[in-house]
N, CA, C and O atoms as a Tripos MOL2 file, in Angstrom:
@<TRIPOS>MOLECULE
protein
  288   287    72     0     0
PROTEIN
NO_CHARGES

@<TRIPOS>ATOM
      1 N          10.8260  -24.0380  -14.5730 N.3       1 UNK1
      2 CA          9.7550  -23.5030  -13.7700 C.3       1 UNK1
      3 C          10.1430  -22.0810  -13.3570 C.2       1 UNK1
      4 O          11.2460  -22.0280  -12.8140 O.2       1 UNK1
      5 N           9.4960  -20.9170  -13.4850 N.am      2 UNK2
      6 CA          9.6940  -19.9200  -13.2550 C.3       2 UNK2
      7 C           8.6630  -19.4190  -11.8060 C.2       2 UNK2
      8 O           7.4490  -19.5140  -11.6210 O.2       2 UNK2
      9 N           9.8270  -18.8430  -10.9050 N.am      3 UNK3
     10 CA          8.9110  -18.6790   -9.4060 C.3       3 UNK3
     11 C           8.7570  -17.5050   -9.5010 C.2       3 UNK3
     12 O           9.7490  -16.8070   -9.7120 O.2       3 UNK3
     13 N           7.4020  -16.8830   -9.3680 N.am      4 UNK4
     14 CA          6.8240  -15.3220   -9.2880 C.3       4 UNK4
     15 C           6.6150  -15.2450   -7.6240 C.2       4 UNK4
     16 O           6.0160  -15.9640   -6.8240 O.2       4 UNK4
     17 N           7.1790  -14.3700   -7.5360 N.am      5 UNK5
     18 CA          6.8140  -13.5920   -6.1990 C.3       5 UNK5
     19 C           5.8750  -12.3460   -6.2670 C.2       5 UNK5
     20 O           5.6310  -11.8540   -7.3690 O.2       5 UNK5
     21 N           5.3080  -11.7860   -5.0590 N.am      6 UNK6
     22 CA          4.4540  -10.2480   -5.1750 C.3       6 UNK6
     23 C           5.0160   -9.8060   -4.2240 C.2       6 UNK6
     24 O           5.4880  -10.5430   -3.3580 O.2       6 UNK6
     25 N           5.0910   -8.3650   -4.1780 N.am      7 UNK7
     26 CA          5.9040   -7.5090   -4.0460 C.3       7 UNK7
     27 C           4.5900   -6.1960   -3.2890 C.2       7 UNK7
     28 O           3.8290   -5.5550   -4.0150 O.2       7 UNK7
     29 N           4.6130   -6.0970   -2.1150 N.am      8 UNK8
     30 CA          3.3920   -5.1860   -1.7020 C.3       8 UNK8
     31 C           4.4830   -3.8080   -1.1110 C.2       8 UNK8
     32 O           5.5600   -3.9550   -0.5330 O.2       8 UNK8
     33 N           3.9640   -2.8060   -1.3860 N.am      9 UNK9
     34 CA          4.4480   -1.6580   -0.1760 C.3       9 UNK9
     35 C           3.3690   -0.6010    0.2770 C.2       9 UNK9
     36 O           2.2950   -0.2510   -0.2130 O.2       9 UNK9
     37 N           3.9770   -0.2790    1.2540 N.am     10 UNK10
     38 CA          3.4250    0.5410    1.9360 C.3      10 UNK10
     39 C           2.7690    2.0950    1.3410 C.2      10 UNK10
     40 O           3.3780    3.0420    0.8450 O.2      10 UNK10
     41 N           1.7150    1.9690    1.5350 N.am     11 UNK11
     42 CA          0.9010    3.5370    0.9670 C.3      11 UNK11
     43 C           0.0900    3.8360    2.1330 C.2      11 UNK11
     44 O          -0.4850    3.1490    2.9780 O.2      11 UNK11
     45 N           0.2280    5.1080    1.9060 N.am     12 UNK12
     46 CA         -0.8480    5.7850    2.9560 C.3      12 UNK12
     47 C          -1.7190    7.4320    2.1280 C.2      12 UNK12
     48 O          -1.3470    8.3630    1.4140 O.2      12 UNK12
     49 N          -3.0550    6.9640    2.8140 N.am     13 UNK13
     50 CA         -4.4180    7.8830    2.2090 C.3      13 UNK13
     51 C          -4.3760    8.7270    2.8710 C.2      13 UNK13
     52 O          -3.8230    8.6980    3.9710 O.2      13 UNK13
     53 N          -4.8170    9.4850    2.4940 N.am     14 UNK14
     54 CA         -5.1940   11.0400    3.0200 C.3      14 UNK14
     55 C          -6.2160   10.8020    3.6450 C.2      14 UNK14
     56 O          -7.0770   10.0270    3.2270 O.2      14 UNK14
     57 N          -6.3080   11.6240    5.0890 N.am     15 UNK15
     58 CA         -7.5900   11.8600    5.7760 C.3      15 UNK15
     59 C          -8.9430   12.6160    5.3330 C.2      15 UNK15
     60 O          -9.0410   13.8240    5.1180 O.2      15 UNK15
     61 N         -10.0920   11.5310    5.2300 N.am     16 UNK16
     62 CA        -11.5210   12.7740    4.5800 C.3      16 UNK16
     63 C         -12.1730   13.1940    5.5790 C.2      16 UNK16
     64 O         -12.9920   12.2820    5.6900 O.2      16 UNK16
     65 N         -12.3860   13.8550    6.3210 N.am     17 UNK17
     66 CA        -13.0890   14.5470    7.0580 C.3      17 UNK17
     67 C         -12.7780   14.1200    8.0030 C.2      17 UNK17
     68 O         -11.6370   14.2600    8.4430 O.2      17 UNK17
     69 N         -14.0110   13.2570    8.7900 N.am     18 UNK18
     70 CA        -13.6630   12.4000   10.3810 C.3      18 UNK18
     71 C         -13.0190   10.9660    9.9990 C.2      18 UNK18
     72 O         -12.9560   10.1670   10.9330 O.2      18 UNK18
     73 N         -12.6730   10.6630    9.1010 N.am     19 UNK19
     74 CA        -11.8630    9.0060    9.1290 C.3      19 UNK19
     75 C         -10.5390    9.8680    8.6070 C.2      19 UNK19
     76 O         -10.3160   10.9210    8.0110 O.2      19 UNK19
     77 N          -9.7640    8.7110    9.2290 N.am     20 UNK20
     78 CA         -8.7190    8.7210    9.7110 C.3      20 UNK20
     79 C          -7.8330    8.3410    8.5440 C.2      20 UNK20
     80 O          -8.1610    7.4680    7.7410 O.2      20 UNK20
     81 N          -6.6990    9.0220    8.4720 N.am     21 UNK21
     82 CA         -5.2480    8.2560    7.1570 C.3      21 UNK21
     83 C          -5.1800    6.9300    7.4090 C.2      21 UNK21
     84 O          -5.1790    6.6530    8.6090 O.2      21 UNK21
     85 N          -5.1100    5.7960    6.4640 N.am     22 UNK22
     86 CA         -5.0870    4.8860    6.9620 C.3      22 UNK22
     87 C          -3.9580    4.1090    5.5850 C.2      22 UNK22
     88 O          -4.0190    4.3280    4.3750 O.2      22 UNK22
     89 N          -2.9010    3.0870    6.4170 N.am     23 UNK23
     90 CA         -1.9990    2.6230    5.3030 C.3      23 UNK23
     91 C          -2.2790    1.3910    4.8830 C.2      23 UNK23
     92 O          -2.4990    0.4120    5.5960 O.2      23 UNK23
     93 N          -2.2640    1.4790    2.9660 N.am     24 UNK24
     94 CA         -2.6900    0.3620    2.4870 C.3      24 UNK24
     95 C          -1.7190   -0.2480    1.8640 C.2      24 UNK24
     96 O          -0.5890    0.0420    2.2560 O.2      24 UNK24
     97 N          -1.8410   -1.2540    0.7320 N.am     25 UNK25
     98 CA         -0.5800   -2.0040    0.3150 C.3      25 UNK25
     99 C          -0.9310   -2.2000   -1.0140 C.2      25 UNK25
    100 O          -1.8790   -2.8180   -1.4970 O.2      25 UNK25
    101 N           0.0540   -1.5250   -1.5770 N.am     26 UNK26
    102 CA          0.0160   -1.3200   -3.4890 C.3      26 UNK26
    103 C           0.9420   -2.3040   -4.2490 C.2      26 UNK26
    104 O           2.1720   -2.2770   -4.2620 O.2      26 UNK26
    105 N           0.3570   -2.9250   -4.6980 N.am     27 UNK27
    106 CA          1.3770   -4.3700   -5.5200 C.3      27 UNK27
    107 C           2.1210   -3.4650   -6.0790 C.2      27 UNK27
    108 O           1.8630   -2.2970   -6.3700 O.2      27 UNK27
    109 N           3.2750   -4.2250   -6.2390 N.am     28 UNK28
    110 CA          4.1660   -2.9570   -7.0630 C.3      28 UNK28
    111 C           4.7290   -4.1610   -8.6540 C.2      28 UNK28
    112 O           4.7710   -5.3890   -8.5800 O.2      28 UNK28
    113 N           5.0390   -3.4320   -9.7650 N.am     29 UNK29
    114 CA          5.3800   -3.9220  -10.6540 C.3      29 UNK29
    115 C           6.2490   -3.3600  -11.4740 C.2      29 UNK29
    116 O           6.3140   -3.3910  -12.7030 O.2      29 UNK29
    117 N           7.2330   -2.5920  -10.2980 N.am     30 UNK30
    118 CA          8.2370   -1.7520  -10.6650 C.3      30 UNK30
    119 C           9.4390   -2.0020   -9.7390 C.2      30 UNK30
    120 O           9.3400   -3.1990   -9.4710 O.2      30 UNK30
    121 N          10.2510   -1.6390   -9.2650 N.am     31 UNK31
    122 CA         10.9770   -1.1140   -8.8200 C.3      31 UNK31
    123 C          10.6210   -0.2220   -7.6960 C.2      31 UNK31
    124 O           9.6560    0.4900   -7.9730 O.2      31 UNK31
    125 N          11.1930   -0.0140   -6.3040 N.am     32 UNK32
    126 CA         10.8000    1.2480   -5.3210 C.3      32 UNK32
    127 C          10.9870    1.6460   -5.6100 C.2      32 UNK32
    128 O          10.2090    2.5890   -5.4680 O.2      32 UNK32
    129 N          12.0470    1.9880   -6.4650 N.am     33 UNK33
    130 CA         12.8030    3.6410   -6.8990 C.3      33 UNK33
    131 C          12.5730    4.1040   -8.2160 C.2      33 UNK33
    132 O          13.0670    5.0960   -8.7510 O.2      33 UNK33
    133 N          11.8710    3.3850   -8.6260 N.am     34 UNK34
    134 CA         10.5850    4.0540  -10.0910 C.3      34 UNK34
    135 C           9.6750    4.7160   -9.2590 C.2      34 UNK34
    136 O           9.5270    5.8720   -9.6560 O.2      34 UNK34
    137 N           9.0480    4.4760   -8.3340 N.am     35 UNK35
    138 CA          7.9710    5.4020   -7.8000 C.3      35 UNK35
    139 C           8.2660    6.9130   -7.3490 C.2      35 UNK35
    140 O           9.1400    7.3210   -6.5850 O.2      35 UNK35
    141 N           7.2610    7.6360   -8.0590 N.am     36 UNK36
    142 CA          7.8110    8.5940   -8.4350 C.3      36 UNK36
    143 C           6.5600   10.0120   -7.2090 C.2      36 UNK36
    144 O           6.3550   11.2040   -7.4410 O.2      36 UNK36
    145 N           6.2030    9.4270   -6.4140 N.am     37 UNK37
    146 CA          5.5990   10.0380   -5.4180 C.3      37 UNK37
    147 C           4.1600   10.2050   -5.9830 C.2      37 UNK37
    148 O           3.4340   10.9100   -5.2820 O.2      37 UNK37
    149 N           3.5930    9.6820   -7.1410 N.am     38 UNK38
    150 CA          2.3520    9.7500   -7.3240 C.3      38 UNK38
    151 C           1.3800    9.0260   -6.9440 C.2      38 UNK38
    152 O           1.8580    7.9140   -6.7160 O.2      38 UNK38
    153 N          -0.0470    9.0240   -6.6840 N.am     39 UNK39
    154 CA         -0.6660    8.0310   -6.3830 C.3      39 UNK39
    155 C          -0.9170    6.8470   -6.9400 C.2      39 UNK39
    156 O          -1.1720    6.8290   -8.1440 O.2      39 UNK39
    157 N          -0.8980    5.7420   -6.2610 N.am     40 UNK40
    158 CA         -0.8610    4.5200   -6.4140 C.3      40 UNK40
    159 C          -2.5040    3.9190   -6.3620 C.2      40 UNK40
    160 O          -3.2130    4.7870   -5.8530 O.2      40 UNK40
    161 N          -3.1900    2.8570   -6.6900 N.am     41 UNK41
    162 CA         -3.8780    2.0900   -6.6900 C.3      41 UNK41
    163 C          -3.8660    1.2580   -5.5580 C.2      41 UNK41
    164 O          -3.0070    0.4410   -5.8900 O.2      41 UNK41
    165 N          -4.2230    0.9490   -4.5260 N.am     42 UNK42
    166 CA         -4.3010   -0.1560   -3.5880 C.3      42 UNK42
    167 C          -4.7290   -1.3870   -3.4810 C.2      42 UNK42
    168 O          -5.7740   -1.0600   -4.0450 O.2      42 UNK42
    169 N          -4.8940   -2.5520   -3.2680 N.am     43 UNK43
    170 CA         -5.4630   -3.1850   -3.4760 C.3      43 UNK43
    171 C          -6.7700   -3.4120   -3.2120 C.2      43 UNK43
    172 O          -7.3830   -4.1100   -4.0190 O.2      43 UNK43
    173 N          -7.4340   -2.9120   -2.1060 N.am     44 UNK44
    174 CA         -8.4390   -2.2530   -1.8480 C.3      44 UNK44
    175 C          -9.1440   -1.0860   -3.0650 C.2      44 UNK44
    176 O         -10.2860   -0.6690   -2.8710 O.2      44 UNK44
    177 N          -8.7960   -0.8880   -3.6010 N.am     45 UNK45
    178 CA         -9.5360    0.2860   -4.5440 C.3      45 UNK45
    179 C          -9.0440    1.4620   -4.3680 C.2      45 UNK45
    180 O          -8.8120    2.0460   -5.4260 O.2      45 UNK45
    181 N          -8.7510    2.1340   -3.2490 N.am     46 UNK46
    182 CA         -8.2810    3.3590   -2.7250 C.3      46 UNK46
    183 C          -6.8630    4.0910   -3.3380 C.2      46 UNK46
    184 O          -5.8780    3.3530   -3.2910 O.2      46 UNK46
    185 N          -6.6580    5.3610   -3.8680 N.am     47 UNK47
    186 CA         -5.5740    5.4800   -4.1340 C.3      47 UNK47
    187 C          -4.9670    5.9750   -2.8400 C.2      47 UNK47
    188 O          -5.6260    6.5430   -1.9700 O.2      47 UNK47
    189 N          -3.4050    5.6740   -2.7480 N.am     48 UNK48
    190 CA         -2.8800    5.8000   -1.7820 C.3      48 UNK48
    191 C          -1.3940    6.0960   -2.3630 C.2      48 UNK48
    192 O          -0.8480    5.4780   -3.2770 O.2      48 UNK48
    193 N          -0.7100    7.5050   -1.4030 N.am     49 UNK49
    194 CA          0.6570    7.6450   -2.1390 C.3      49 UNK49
    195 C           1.8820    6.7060   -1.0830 C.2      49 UNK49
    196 O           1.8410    6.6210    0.1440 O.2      49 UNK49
    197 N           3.0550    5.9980   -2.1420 N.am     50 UNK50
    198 CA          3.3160    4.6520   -1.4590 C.3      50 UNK50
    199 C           4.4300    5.6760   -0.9840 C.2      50 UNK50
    200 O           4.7830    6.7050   -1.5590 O.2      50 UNK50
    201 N           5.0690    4.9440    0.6510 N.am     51 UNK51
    202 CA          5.9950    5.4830    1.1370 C.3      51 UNK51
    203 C           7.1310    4.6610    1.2710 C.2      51 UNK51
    204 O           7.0710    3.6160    1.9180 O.2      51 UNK51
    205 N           8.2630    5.0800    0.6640 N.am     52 UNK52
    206 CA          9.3680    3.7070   -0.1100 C.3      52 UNK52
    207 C          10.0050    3.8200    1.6290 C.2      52 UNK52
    208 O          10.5220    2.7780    2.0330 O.2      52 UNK52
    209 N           9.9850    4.6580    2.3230 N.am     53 UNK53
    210 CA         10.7120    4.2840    3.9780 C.3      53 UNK53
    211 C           9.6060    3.5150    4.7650 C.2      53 UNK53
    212 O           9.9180    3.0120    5.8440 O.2      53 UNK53
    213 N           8.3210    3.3920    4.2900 N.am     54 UNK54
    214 CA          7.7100    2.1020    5.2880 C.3      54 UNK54
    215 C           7.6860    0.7400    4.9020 C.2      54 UNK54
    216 O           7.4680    0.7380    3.6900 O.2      54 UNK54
    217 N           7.7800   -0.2050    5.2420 N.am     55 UNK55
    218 CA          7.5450   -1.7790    4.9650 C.3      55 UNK55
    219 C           5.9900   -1.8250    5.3070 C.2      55 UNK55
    220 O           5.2980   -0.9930    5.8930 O.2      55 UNK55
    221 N           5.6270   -3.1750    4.7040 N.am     56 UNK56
    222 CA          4.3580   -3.8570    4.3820 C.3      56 UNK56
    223 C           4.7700   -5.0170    4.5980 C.2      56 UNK56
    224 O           5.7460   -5.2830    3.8970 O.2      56 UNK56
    225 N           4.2540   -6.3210    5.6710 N.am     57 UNK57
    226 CA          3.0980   -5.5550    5.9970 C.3      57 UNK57
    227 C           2.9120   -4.6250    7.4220 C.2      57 UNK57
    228 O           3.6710   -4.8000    8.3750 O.2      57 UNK57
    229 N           1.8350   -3.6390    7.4510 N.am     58 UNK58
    230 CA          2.1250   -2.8720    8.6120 C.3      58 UNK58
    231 C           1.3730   -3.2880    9.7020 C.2      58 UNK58
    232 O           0.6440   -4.1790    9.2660 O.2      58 UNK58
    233 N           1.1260   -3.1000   11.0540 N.am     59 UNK59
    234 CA          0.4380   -3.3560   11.9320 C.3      59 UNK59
    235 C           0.2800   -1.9620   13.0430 C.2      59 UNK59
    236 O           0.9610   -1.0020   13.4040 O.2      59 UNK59
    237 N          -0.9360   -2.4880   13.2740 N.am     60 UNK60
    238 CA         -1.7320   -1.0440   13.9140 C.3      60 UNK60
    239 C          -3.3330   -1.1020   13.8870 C.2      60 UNK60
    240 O          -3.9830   -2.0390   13.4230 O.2      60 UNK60
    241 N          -3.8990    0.1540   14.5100 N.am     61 UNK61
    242 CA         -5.1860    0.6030   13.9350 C.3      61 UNK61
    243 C          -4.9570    1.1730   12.6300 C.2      61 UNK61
    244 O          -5.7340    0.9150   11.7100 O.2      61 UNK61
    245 N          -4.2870    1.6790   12.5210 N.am     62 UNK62
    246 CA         -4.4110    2.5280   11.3560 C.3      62 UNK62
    247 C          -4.0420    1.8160    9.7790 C.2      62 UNK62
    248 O          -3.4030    2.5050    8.9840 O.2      62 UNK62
    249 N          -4.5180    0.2920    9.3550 N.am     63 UNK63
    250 CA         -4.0540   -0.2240    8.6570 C.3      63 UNK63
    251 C          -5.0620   -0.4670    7.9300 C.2      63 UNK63
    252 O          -6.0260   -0.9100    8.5550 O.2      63 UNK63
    253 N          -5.2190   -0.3170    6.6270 N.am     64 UNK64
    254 CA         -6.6940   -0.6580    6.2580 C.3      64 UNK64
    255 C          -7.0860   -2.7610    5.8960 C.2      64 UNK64
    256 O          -6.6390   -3.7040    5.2430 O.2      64 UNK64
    257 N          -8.0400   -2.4720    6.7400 N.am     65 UNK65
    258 CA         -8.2010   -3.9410    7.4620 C.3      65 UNK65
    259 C          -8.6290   -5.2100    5.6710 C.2      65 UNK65
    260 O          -8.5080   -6.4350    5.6680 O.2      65 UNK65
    261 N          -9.0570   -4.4110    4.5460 N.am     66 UNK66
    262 CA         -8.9490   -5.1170    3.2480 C.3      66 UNK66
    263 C          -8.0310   -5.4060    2.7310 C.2      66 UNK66
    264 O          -7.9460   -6.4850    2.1440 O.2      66 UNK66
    265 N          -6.6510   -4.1770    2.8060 N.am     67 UNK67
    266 CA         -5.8210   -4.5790    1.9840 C.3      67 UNK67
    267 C          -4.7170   -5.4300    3.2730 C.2      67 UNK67
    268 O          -3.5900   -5.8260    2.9760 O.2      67 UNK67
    269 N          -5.1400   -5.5380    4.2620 N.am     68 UNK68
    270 CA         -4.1460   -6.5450    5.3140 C.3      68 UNK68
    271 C          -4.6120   -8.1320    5.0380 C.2      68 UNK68
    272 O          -3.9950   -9.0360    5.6010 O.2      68 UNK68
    273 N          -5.7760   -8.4300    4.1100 N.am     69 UNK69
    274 CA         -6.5250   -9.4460    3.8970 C.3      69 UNK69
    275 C          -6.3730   -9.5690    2.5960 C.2      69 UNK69
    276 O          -6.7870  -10.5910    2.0490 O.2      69 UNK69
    277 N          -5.9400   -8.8620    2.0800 N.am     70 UNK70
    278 CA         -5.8570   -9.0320    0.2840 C.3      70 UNK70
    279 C          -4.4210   -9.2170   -0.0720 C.2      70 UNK70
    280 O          -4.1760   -9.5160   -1.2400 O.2      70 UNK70
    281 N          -3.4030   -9.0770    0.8010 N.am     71 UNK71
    282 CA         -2.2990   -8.9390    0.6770 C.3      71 UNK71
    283 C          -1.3720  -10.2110    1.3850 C.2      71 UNK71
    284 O          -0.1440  -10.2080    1.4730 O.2      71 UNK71
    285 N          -2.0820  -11.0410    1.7520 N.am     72 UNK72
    286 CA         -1.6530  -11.9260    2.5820 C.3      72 UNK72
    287 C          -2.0360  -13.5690    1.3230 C.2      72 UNK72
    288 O          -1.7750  -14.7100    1.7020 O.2      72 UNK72
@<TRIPOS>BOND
     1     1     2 1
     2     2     3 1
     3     3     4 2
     4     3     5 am
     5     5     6 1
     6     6     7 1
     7     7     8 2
     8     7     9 am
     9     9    10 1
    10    10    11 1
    11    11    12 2
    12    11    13 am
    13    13    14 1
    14    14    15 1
    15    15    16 2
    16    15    17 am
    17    17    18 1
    18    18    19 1
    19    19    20 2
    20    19    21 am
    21    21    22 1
    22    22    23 1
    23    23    24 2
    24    23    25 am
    25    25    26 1
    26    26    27 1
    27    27    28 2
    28    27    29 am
    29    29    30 1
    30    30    31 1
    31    31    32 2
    32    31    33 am
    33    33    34 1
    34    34    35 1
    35    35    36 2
    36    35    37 am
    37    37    38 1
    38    38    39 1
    39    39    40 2
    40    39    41 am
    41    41    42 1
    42    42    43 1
    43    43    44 2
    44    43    45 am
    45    45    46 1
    46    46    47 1
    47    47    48 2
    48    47    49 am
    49    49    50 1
    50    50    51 1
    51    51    52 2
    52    51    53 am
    53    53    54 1
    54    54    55 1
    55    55    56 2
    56    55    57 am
    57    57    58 1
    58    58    59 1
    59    59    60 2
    60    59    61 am
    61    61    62 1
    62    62    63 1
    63    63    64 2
    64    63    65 am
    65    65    66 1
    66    66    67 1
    67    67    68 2
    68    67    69 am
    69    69    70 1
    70    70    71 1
    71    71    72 2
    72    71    73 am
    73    73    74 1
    74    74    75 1
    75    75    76 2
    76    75    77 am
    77    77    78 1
    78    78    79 1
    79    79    80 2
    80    79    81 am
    81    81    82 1
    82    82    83 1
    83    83    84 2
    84    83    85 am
    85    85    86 1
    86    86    87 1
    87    87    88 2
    88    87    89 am
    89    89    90 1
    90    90    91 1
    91    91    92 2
    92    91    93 am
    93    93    94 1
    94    94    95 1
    95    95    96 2
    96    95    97 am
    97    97    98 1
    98    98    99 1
    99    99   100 2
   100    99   101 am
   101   101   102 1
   102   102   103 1
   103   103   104 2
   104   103   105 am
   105   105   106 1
   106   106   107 1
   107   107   108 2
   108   107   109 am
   109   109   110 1
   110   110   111 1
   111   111   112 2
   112   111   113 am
   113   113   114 1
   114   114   115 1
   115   115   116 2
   116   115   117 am
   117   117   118 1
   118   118   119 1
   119   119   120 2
   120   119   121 am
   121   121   122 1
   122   122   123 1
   123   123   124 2
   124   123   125 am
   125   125   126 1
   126   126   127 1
   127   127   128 2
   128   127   129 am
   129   129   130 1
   130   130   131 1
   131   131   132 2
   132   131   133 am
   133   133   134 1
   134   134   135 1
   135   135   136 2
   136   135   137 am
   137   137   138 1
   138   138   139 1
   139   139   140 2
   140   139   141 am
   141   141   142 1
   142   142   143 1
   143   143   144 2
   144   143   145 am
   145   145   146 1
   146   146   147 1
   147   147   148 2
   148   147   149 am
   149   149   150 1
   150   150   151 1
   151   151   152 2
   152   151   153 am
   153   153   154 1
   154   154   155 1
   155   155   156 2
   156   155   157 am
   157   157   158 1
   158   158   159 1
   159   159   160 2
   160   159   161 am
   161   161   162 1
   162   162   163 1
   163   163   164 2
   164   163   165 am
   165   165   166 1
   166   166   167 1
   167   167   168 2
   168   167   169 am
   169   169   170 1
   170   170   171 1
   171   171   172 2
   172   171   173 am
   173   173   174 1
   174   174   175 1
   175   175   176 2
   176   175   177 am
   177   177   178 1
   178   178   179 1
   179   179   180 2
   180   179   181 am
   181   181   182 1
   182   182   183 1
   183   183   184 2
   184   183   185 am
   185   185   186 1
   186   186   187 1
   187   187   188 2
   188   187   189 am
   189   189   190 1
   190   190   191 1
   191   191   192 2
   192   191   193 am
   193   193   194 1
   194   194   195 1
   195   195   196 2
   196   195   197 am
   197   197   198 1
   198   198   199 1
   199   199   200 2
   200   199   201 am
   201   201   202 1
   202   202   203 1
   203   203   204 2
   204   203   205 am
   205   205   206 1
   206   206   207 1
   207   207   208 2
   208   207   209 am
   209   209   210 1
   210   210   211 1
   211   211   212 2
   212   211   213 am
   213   213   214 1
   214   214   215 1
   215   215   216 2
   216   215   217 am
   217   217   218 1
   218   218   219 1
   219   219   220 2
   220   219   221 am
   221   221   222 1
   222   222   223 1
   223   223   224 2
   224   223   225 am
   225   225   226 1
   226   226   227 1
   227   227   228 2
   228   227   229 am
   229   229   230 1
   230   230   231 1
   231   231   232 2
   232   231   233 am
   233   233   234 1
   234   234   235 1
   235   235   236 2
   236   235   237 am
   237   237   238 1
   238   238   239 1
   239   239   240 2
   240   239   241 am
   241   241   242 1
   242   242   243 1
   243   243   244 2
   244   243   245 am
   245   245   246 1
   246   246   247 1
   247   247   248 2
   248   247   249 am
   249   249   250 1
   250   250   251 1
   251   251   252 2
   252   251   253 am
   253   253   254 1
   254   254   255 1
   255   255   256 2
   256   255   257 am
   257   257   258 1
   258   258   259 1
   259   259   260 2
   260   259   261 am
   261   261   262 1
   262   262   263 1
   263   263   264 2
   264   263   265 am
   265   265   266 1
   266   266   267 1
   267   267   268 2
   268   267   269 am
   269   269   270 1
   270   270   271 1
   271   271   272 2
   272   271   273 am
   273   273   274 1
   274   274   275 1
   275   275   276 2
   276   275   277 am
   277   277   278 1
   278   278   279 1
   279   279   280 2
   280   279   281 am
   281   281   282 1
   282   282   283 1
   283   283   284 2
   284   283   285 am
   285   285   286 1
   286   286   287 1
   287   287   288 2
@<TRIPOS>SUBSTRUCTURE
     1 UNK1         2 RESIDUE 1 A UNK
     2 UNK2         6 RESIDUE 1 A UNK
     3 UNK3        10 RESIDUE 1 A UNK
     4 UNK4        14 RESIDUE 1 A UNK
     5 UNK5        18 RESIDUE 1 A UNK
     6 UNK6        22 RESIDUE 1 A UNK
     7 UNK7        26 RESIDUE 1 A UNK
     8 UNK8        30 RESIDUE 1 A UNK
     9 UNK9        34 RESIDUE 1 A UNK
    10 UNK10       38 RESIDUE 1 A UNK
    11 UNK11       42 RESIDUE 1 A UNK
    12 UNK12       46 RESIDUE 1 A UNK
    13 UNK13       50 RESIDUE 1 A UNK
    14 UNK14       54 RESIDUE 1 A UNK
    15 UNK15       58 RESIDUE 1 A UNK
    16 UNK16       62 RESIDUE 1 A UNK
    17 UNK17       66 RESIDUE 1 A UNK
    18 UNK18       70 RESIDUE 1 A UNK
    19 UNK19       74 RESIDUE 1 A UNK
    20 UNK20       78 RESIDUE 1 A UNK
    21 UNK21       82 RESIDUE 1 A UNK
    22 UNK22       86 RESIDUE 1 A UNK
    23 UNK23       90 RESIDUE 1 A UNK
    24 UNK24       94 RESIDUE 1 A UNK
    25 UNK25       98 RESIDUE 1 A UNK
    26 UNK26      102 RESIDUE 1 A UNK
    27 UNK27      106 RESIDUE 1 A UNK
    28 UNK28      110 RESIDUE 1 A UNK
    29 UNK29      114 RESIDUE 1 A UNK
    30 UNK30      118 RESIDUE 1 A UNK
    31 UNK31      122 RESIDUE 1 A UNK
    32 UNK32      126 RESIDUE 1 A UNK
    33 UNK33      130 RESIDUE 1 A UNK
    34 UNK34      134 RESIDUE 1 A UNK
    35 UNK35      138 RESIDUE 1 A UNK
    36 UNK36      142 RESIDUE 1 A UNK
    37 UNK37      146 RESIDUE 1 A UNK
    38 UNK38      150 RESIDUE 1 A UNK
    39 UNK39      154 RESIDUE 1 A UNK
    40 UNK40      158 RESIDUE 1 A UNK
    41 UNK41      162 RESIDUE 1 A UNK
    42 UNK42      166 RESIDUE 1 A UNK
    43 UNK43      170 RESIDUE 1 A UNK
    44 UNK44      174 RESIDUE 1 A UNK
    45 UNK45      178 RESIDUE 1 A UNK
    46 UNK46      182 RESIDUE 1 A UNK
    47 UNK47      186 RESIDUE 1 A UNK
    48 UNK48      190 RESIDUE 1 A UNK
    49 UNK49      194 RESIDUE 1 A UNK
    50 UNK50      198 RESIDUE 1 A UNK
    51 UNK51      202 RESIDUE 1 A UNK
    52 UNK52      206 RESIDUE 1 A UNK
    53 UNK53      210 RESIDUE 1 A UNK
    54 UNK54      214 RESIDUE 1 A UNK
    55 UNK55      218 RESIDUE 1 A UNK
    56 UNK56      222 RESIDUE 1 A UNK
    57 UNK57      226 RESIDUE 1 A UNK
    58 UNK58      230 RESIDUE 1 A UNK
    59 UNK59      234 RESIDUE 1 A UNK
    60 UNK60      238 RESIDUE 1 A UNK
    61 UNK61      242 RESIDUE 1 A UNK
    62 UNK62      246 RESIDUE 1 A UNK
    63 UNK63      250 RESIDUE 1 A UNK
    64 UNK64      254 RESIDUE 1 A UNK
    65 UNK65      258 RESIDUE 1 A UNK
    66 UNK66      262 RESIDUE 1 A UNK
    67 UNK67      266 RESIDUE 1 A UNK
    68 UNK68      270 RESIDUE 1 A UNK
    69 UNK69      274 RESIDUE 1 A UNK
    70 UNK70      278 RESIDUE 1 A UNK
    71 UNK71      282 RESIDUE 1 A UNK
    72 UNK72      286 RESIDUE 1 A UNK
């Protein structure tokens, strides 16, 4: 039997106008230290660049409230 785990980290979006940066959670299927500072895919849809010094999952306002529900 082979046990798969998922593997989420921390990304955060750029602010568009009046909404706010908000951090999402990018499955990863690499390695942290393959990520190479480019944008990521979220699970939410959103690209978001992942930040290998934050953990997932995060808590706050500033968390985007899909991928805290998609990631769980």
């Amino acid at each position: 039997m082979m046990l798969q785990t998922t593997v989420h980290a921390a990304a955060q979006s750029r602010a568009h106008g009046t909404t706010a940066a908000l951090w999402h959670a990018v499955e990863l299927h690499r390695p942290v230290a393959e990520i190479d500072g480019a944008c990521e895919l979220a699970l939410c849809g959103s690209l978001a660049r992942v930040d290998p010094e934050q953990t997932w999952p995060r808590t706050g306002a500033d968390v985007c409230p899909a991928c805290a529900a998609l990631s769980r």
